[in-house]
C-alpha positions as CSV (number, residue, x, y, z in Angstrom):
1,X,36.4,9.4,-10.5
2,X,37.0,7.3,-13.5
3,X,34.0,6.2,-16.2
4,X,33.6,2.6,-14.8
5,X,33.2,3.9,-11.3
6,X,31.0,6.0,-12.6
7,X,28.6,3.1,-13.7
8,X,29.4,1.1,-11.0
9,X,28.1,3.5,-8.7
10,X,25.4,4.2,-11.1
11,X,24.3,0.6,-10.9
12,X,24.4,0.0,-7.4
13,X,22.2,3.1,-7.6
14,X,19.6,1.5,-9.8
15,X,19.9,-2.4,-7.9
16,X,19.4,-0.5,-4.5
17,X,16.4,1.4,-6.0
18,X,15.1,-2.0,-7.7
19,X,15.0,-3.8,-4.2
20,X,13.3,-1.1,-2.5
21,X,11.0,-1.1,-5.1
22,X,10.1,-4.9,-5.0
23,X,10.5,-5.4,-1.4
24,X,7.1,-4.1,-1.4
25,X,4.9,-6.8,-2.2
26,X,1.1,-7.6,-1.9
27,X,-1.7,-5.2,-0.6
28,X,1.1,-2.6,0.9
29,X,2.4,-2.6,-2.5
30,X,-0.9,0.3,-3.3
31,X,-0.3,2.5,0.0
32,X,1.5,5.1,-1.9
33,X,-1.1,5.3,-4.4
34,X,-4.1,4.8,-1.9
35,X,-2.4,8.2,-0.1
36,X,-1.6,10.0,-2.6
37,X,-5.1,9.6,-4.2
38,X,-7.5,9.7,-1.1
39,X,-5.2,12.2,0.5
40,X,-5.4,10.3,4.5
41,X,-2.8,8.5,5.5
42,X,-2.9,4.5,5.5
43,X,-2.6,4.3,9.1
44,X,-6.2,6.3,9.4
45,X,-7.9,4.3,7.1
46,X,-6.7,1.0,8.5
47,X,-8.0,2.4,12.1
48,X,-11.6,3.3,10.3
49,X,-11.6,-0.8,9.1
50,X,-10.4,-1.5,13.2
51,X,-13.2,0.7,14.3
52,X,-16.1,-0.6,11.7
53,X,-19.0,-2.6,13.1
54,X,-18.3,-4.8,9.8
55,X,-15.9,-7.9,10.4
56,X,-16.3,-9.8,6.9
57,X,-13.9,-8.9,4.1
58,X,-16.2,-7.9,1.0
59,X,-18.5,-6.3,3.4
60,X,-15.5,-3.8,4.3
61,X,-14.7,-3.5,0.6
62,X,-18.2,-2.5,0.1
63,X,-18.2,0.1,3.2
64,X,-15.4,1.8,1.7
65,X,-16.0,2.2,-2.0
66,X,-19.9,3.0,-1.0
67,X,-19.0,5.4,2.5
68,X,-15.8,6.8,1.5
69,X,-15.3,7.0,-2.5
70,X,-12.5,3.7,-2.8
71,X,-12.0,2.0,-5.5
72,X,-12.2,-1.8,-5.7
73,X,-8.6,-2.9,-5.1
74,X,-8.0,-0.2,-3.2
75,X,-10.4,-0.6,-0.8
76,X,-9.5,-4.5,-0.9
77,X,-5.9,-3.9,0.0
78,X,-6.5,-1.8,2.7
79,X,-8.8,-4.5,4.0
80,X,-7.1,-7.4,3.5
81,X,-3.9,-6.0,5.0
82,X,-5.2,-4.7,8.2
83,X,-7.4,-8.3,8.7
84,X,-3.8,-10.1,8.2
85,X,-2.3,-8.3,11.0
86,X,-5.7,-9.6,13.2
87,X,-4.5,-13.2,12.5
């Protein structure tokens, strides 16, 4: 393999990695975080909002920094993402 195909395939490397990276946009863009941190998986904490007796955004922010330890946006991507799949 030669030194430019090298960084060629170095840099296809990187752009591929790059899109990945920014494909993920808006509320989904914390998941990772929100998992890693709270130790549940998104998926269980999205069917906990489903489940609540709550309905209105902020009050679901509320539930979860107060019931469950969330932080603000945190709690407010979780919410807003799984109320965007309802519409």
């Amino acid at each position: 393999m030669t030194t430019a195909t090298v960084k060629t395939t170095a840099a296809k490397t990187a752009e591929t990695a790059a899109a990945k990276t920014a494909a993920v946009k808006g509320p989904a863009a914390y998941f990772p975080s929100i998992e890693k941190k709270y130790g549940r998986p998104v998926e269980e904490w999205k069917e906990l909002i489903r489940t609540s007796p709550l309905t209105r955004h902020m009050e679901l922010v509320a539930w979860l920094k107060a019931e469950h330890g969330l932080g603000h946006g945190h709690a407010n991507a979780l919410v807003a993402h799984t109320l965007a799949e309802r519409a």
